[in-house]
C-alpha positions as CSV (number, residue, x, y, z in Angstrom):
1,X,-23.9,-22.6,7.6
2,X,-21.3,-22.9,10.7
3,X,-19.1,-25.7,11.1
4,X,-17.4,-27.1,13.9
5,X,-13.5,-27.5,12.9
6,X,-11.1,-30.2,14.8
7,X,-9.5,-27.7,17.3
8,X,-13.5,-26.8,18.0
9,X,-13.2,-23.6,16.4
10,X,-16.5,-22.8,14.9
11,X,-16.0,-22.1,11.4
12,X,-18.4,-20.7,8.6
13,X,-18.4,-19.0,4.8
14,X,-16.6,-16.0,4.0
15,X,-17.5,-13.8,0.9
16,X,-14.3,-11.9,0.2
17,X,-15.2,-8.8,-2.6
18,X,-12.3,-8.2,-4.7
19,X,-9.7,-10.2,-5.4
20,X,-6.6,-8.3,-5.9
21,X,-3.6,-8.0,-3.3
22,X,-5.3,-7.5,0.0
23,X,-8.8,-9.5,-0.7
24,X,-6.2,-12.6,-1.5
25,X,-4.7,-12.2,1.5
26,X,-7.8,-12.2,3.7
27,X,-8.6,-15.1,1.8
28,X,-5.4,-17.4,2.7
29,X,-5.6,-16.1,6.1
30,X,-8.9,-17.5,7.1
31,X,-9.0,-20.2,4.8
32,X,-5.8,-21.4,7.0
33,X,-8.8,-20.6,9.8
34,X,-11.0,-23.1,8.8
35,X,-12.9,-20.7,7.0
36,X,-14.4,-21.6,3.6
37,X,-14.1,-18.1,1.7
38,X,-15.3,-17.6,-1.8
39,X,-13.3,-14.4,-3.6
40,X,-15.4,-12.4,-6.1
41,X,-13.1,-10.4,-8.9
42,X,-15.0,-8.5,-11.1
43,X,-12.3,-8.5,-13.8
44,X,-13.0,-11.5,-16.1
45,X,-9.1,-12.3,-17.0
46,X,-6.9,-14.7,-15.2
47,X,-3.6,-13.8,-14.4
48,X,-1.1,-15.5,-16.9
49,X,1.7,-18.0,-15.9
50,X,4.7,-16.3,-16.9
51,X,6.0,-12.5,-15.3
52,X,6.3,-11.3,-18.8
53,X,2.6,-12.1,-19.8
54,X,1.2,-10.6,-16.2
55,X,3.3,-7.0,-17.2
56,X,2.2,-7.3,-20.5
57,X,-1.3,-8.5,-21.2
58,X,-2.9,-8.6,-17.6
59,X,-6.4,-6.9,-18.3
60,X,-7.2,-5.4,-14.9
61,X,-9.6,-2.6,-15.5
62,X,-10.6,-2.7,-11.8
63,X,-7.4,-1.7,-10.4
64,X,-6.6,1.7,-12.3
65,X,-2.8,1.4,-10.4
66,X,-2.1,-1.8,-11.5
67,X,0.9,-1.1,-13.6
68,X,2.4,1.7,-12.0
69,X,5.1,1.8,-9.0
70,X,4.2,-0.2,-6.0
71,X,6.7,-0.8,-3.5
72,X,6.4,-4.0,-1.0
73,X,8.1,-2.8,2.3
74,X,10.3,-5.1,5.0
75,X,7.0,-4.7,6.8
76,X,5.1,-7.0,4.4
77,X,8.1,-8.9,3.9
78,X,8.4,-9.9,7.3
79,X,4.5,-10.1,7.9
80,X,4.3,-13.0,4.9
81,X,7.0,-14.7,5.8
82,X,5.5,-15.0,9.1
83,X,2.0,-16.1,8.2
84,X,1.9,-17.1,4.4
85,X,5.6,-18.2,4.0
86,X,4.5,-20.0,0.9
87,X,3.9,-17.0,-0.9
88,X,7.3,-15.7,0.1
89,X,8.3,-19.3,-1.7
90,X,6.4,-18.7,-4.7
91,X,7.3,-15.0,-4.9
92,X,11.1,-16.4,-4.7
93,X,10.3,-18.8,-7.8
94,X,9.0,-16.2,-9.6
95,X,12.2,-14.1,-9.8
96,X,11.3,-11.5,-7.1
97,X,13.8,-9.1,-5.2
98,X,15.3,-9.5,-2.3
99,X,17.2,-6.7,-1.4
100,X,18.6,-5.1,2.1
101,X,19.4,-0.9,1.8
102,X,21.2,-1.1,5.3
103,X,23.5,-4.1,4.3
104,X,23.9,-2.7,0.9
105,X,25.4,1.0,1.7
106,X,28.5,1.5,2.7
107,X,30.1,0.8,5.8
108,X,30.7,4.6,6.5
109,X,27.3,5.4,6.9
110,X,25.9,2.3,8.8
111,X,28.7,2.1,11.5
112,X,29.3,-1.9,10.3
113,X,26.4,-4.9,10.2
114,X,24.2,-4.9,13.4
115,X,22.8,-8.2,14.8
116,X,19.0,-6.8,13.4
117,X,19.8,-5.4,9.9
118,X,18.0,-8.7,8.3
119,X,15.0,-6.7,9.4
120,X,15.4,-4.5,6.1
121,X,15.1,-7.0,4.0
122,X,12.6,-6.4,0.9
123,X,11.1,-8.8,-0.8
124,X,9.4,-7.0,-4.1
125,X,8.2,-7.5,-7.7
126,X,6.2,-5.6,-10.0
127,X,2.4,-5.1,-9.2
128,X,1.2,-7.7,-12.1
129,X,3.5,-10.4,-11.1
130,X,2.8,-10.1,-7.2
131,X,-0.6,-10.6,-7.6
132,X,-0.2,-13.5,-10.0
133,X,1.7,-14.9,-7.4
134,X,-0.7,-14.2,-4.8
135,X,-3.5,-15.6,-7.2
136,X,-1.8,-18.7,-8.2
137,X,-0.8,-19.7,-4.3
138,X,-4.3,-18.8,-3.3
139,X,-5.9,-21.0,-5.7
140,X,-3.9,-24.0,-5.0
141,X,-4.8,-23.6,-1.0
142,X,-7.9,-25.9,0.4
143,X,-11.3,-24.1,1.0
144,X,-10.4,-21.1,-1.2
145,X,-12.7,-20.3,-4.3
146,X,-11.7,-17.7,-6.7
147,X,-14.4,-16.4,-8.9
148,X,-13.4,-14.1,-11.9
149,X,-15.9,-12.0,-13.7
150,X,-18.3,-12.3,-10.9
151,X,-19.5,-8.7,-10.1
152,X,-21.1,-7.8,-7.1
153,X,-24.4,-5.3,-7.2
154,X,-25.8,-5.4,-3.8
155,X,-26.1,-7.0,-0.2
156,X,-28.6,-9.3,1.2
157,X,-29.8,-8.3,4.7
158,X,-31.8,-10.8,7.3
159,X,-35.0,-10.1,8.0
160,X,-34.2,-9.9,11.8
161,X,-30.9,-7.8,12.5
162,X,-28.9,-7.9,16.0
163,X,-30.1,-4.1,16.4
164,X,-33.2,-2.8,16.0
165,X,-32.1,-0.1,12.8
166,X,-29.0,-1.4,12.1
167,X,-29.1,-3.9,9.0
168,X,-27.2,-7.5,9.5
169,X,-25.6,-8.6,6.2
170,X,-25.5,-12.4,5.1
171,X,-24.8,-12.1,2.1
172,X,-24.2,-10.7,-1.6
173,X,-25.9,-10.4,-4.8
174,X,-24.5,-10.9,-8.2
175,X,-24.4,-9.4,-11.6
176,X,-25.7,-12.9,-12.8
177,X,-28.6,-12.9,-10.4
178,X,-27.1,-15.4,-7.7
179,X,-27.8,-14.6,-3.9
180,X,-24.9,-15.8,-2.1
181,X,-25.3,-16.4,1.6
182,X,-22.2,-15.6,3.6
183,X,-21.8,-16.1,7.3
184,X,-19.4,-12.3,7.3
185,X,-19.0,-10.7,4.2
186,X,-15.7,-9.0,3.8
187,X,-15.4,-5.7,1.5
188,X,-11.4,-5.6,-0.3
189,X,-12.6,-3.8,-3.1
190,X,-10.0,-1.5,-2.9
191,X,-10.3,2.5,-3.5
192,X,-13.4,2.5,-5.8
193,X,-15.3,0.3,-3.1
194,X,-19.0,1.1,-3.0
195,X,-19.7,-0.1,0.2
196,X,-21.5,2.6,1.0
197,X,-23.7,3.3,-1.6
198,X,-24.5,-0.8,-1.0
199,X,-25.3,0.3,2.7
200,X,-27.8,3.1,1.7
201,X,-29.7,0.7,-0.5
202,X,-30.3,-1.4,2.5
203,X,-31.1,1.6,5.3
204,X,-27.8,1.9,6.8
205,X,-26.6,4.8,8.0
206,X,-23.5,6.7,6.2
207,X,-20.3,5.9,7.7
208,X,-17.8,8.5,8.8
209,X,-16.3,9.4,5.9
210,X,-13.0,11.6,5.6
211,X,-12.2,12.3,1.4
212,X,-9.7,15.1,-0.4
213,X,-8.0,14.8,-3.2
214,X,-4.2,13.7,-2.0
215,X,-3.3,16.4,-4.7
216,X,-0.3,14.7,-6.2
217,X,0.4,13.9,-9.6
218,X,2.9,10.9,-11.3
219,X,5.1,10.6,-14.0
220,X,6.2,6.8,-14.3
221,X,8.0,4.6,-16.4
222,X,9.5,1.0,-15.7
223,X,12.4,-0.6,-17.3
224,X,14.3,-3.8,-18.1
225,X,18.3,-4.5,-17.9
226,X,19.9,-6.9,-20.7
227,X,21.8,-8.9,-18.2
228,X,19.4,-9.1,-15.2
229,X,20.9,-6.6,-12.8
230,X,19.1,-3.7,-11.4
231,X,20.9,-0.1,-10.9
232,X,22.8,0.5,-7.7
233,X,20.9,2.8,-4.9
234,X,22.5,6.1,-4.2
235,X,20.2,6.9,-1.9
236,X,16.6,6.5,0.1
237,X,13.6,5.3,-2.8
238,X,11.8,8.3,-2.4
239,X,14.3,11.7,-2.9
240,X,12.6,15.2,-2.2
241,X,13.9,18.0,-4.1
242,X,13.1,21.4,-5.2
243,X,8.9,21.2,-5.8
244,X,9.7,17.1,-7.1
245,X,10.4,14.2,-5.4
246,X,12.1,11.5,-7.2
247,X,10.9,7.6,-6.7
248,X,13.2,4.6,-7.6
249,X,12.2,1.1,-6.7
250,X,13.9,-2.1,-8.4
251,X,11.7,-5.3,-9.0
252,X,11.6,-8.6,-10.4
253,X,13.5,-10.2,-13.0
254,X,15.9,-7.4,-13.9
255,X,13.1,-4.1,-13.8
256,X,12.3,-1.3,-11.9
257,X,10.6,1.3,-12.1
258,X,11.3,5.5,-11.7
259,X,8.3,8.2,-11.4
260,X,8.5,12.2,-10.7
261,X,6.8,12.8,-8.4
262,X,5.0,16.1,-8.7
263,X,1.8,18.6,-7.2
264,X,-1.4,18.4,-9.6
265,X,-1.5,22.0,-9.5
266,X,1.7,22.2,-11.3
267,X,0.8,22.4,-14.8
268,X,4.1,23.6,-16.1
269,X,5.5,20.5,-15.4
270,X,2.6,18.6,-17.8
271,X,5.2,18.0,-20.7
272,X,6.5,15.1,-18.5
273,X,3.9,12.9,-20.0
274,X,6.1,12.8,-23.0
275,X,9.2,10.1,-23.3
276,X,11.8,12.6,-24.6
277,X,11.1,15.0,-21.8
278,X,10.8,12.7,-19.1
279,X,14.4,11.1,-19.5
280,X,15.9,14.3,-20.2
281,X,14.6,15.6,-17.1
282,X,15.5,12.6,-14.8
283,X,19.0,12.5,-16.7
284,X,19.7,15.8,-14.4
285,X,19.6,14.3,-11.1
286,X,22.4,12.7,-10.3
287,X,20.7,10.3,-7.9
288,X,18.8,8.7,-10.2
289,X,20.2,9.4,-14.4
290,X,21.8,6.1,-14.1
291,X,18.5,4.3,-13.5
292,X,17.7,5.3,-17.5
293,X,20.0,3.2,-18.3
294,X,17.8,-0.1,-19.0
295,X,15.3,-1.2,-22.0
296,X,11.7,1.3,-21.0
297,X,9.0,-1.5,-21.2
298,X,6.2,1.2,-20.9
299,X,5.6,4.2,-21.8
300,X,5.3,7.3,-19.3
301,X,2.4,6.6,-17.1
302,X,0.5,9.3,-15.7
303,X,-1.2,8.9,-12.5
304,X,-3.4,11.9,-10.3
305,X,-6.0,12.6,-8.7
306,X,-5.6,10.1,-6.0
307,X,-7.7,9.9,-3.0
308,X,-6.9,10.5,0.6
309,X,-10.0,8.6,2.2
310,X,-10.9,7.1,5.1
311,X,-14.5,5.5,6.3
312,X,-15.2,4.2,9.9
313,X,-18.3,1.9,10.0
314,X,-18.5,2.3,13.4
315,X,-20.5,5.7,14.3
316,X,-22.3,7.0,17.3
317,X,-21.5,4.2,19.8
318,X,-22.9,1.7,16.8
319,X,-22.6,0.1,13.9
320,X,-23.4,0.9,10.9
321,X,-24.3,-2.3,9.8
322,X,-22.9,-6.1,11.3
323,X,-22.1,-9.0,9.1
324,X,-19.5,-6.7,6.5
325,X,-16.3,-5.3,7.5
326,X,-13.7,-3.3,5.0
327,X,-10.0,-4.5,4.6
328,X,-7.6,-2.5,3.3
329,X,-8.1,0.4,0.9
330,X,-11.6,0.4,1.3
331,X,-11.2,1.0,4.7
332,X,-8.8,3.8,4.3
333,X,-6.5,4.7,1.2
334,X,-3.5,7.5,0.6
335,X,-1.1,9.0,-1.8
336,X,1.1,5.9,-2.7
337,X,4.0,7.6,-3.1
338,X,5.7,6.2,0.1
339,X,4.6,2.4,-0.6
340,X,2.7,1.7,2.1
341,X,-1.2,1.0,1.0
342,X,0.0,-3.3,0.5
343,X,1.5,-3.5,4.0
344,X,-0.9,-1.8,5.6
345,X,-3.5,-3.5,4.1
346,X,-1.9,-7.0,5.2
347,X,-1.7,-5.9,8.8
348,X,-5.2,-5.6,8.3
349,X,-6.0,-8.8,7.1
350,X,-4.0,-10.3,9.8
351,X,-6.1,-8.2,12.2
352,X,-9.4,-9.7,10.9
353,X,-7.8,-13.0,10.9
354,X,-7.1,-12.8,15.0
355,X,-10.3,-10.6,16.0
356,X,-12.4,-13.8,14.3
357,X,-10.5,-16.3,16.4
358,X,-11.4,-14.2,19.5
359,X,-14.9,-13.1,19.2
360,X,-17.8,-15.6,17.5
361,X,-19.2,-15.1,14.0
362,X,-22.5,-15.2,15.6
363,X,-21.7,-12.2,18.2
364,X,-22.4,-9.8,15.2
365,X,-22.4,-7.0,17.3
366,X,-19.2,-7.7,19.6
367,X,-17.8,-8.6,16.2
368,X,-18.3,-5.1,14.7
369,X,-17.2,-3.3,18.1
370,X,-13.9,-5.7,18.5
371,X,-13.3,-5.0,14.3
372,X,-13.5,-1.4,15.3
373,X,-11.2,-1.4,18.6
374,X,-8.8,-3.6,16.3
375,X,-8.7,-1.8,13.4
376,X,-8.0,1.8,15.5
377,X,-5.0,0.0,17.4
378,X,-3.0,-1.7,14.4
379,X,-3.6,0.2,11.3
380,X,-5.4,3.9,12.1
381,X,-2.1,5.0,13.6
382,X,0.0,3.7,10.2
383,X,-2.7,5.8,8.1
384,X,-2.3,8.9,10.3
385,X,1.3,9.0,10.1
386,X,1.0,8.2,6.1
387,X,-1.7,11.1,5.9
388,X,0.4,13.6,7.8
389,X,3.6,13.4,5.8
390,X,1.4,13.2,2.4
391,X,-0.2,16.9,4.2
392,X,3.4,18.5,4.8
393,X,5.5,17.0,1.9
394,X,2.7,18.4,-0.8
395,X,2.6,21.3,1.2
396,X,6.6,22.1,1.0
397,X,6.3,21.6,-2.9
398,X,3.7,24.0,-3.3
399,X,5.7,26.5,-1.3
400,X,8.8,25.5,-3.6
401,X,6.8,26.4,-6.1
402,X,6.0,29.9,-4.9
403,X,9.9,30.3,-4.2
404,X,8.9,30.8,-0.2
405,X,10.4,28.5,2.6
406,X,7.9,26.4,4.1
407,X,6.7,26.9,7.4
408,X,4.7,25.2,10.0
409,X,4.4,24.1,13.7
410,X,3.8,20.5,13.4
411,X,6.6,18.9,15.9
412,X,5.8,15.3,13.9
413,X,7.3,17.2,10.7
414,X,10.4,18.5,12.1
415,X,11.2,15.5,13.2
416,X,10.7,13.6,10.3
417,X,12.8,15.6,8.7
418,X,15.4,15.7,10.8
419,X,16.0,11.9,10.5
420,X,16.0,11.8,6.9
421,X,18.5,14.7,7.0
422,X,20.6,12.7,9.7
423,X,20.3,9.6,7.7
424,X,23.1,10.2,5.3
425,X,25.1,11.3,8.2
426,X,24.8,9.0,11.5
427,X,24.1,5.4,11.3
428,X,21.4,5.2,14.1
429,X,19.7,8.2,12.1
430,X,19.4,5.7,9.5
431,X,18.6,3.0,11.0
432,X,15.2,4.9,12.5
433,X,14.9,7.0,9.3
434,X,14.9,3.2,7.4
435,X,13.3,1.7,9.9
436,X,10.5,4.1,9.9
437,X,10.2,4.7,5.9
438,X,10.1,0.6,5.8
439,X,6.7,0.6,8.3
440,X,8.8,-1.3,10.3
441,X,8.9,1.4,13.2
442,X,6.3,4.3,13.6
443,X,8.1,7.8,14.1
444,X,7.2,8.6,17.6
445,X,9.0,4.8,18.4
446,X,12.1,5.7,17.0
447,X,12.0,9.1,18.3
448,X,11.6,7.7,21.9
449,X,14.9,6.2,21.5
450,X,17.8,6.8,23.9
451,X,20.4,9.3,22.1
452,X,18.1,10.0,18.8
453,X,17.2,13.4,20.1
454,X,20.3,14.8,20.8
455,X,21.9,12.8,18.0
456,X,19.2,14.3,15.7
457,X,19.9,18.1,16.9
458,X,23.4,18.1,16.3
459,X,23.1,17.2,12.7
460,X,22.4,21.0,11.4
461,X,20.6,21.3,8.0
462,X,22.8,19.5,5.4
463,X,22.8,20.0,1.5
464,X,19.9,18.9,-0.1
465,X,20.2,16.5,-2.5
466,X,21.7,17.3,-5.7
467,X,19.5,17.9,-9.1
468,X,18.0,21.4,-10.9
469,X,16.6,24.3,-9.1
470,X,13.1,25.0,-9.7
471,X,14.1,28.1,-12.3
472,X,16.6,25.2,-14.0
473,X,13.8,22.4,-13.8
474,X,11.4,24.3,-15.9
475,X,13.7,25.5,-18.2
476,X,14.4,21.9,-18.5
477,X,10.9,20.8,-19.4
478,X,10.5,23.8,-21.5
479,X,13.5,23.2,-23.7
């Protein structure tokens, strides 16, 4: 099945399963390659041409997030523009958002423009009309094949793996009955991904699995201005405050969304799910009331139990299997609160695209080792740091909760914290407090830092910011 390209790159087919955000991704990426890639969605419906139609009639039954917040980071921004600038193109067409929080607050917290703010820049859109975009740009691109309604049951293993024990995929088997051969099959099925019940089936090993329940619950709702505008930002997009956070993120066309954030275990807050609560509660932060003020184009979307998981498919100085890696969230998947399951996930396309221009197709074991090595150096760390903050942020709201301060040792927290608190206060605060919240920075970079230390110290413990009490924000609910 190899091929030979110009440049004498050897080149071959590429099964990509799922074709949502990250699976289109890998796609374009490879298919830029050389690589002939074939993208199975199991969801039967094609994304519709116009933004309105993808928000509003978009069947996607596979992706159970698909209309709730997502946020698309300067991380991702820059990443795109860098290797798929004609998404960034089409994303532009399509009435995205291009936004920049550090050139858009006021000169008396950033000190004045610096020479590297253009690193901040978002460019954003609602889930439905991103991947639309993604679809459409995708489609159009020479040696991609997008298959819709084509569901995957199975793997097809040769009769001869590289290790003795350890099965070698080449290939995938279809709902229809087709056998498709595949030189590396690639697995972007996102959170539900049954990789490893495929791997079982075919005497794999299980791979290392890591799985709790992130323990967060979300109240959403998204909304349209008449004239086009989206509300101002008074502050970060994600705003802790007593046992809530608050999440506002503007989109495309004129929307944005706005979600309380809130523990699972907090059941007296359950009357969120309905309208008239919901905006009477938000209306009582000051941060955020004025974001109310559009047309709601959905009603309050409720969103929880949510997966913290991760799965390494290399085990015991092996593989598991060779011939199928995982991308994205069926790698490793967290509480989407702070935004960052897309860019991370396109880091990790990007990663697969340069480990399969350094080591052979054919090497199926140095493939799976080098996959392994890659995807612990650019991505593991990004999930850690995710997975920690997720750990101490639902932690602090279940201490809220109980009325008791919360405690704990963790050095990585406290200084976390710190910046945020600095942010509002000192404009290299938040620069690193933006810089790291936008995946553009990981914490223990900014913290190395000449000055952000001692900067960082002298801040004190500031106000939080302002909204109900927990005693006022259930009597709020409960009104």
């Amino acid at each position: 099945m190899a091929q030979v390209t110009g440049n004498g790159q050897q080149r071959g087919e590429v099964v990509v399963i799922g074709g949502a955000v990250c699976g289109l991704s890998v796609a374009m990426l490879l298919a830029k390659d050389g690589w002939r890639v074939r993208v199975l969605e199991r969801d039967p419906a094609p994304p519709p041409s116009d933004p309105d139609g993808c928000w509003e009639s978009w069947d996607r039954r596979g992706v159970g997030q698909f209309r709730l917040l997502h946020s698309y980071l300067p991380r991702w921004r820059q990443e795109v523009e860098a290797e798929l600038p004609e998404v960034a193109a089409a994303m532009d067409d399509a009435g995205a958002l291009r936004t920049n929080s550090i050139a858009s607050a006021p000169e008396q917290l950033t000190g004045g423009p610096r020479p590297d703010d253009g690193r901040f820049e978002l460019l954003t859109a609602r889930r439905p009309v991103m991947e639309s975009v993604l679809s459409r740009v995708a489609s159009a691109m020479p040696g991609v094949t997008i298959e819709r309604g084509a569901a995957v049951t199975g793997l097809l293993v040769a009769d001869r793996p590289a290790l003795p024990g350890v099965p070698h995929v080449i290939g995938v088997a279809t709902d229809d009955g087709r056998r498709l051969a595949a030189d590396l099959v690639v697995d972007a099925g996102g959170r539900r991904s049954p990789l490893p019940r495929w791997l079982a089936e075919v005497g794999a090993r299980p791979p290392a699995e890591e799985r709790e329940d992130s323990g967060f619950r979300y109240y959403s709702r998204h909304f349209r201005s008449p004239d086009g505008s989206v509300p101002p930002m008074f502050g970060p997009p994600l705003v802790p405050h007593d046992s809530v956070s608050l999440a506002t993120l503007p989109t495309d066309n004129g929307t944005w969304g706005l979600a309380i954030v809130t523990s699972m275990a907090d059941d007296a807050l359950r009357p969120l799910r309905r309208p008239d609560v919901w905006a009477r509660t938000v209306g009582k932060y000051p941060l955020a009331a004025h974001w109310l003020e559009g047309e709601p184009i959905s009603d309050v979307d409720v969103f929880s139990r949510i997966e913290d998981r991760h799965r390494r498919y290399w085990v015991d100085g092996a593989p598991v299997a060779t011939g199928v890696v995982a991308v994205g969230d069926a790698w490793a998947c967290t509480n989407p609160s702070v935004g960052r399951g897309v860019s991370i996930g396109l880091v990790h396309a990007i990663a697969l695209r340069d480990v399969l221009r350094a080591v052979p197709v054919d090497d199926a074991v140095g493939l799976a080792r080098r996959w392994d090595e890659a995807t612990l150096e650019t991505v593991e760390p990004l999930f850690r740091d995710t997975l920690s903050f997720d750990r101490h942020r639902l932690a602090e709201i279940d201490a809220q909760i109980a009325g008791v301060p919360y405690e704990t040792d963790d050095p990585a927290w406290h200084r976390q914290e710190a910046l945020r608190r600095g942010a509002a206060l000192d404009p290299d605060l938040l620069r690193g407090y933006a810089a790291v919240r936008c995946l553009l920075d990981r914490p223990c970079e900014v913290w190395s830092q000449p000055g952000i230390a001692a900067k960082a110290a002298a801040i004190g413990d500031p106000p939080p910011a302002p909204g109900p009490s927990r005693e006022e924000l259930l009597a709020i609910v409960a009104a």
